[in-house]
C-alpha positions in Angstrom: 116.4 161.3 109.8 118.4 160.0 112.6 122.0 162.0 111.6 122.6 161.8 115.6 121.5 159.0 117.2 121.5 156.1 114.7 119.7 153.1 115.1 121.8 149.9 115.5 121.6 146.7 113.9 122.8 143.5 115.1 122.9 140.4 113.3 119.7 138.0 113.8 120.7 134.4 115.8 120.5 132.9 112.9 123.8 134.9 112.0 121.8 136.9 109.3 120.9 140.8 108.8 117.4 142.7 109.5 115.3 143.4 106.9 117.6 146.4 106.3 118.3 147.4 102.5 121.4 149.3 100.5 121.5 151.2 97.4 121.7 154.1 95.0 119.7 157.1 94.8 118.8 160.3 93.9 116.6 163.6 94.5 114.4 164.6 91.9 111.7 167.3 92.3 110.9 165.7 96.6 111.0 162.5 95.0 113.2 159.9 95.7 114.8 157.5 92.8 116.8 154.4 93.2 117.9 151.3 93.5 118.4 148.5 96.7 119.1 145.1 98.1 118.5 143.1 101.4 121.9 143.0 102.9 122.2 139.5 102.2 122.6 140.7 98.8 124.8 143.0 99.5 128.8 143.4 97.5 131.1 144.3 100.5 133.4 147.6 99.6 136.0 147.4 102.5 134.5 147.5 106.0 131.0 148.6 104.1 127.9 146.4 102.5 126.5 148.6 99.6 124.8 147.7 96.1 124.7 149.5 92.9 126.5 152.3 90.9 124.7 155.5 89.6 126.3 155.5 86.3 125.1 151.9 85.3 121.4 152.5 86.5 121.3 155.7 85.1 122.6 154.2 81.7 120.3 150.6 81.8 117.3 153.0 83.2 114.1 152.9 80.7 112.1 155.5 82.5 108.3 154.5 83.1 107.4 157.6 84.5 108.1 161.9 84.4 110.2 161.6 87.7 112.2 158.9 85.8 112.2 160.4 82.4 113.6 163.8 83.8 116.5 161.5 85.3 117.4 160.7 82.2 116.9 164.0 80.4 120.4 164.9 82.2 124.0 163.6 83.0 123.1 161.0 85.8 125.1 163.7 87.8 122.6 166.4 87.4 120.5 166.2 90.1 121.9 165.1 94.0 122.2 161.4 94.6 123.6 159.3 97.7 124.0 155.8 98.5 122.9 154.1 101.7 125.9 151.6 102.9 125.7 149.6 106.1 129.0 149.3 108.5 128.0 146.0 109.9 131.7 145.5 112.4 131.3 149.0 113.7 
C-alpha cells in the first residue's frame, strides 16, 4: 500500500489514461470483492473519476461463489467496502 508516497499518473501522449482501473469493493474473510473500469470508462464525480455504487452491485449480484454468496447473505453494508477514485488534475 502506498498511503505515503503515491504513485503518479500522467496522461499518455495520446491524451489518454494508463492502464489504471476504478471501482467498488469490499472485504470479505481476506478476500477482496468488487467491481472496476479503465478510466476511459470512468463517470467523473466533481474533480474525481470513479465507477459503480455498492448498493446496485450488491442488489444485481448473483453470487457464483461462497465469498460472493456470504455478500449477499447480509445488508451490502455488513462487511467493510471502499472505492478506488482517481484525482486526475491534482
Amino acid at each position: 500500500m502506498r498511503v505515503n508516497n503515491p504513485r503518479e499518473f500522467r496522461l499518455m501522449a495520446d491524451g489518454s489514461y494508463p492502464n489504471i482501473k476504478v471501482g467498488i469493493f469490499w472485504s470479505i474473510d481476506d478476500v477482496i470483492v468488487g467491481d472496476g473500469v479503465y478510466l476511459q470508462e470512468a463517470e467523473e464525480y466533481g474533480d474525481a473519476l470513479q465507477y459503480g455504487e455498492h448498493y446496485d452491485f450488491w442488489e444485481k449480484l448473483k453470487p457464483v461463489n461462497d465469498t460472493q454468496m456470504k455478500l449477499k447473505s447480509h445488508a451490502y453494508d455488513f462487511y467493510p467496502r471502499g472505492r478506488m477514485v482517481c484525482f486526475p488534475k491534482r
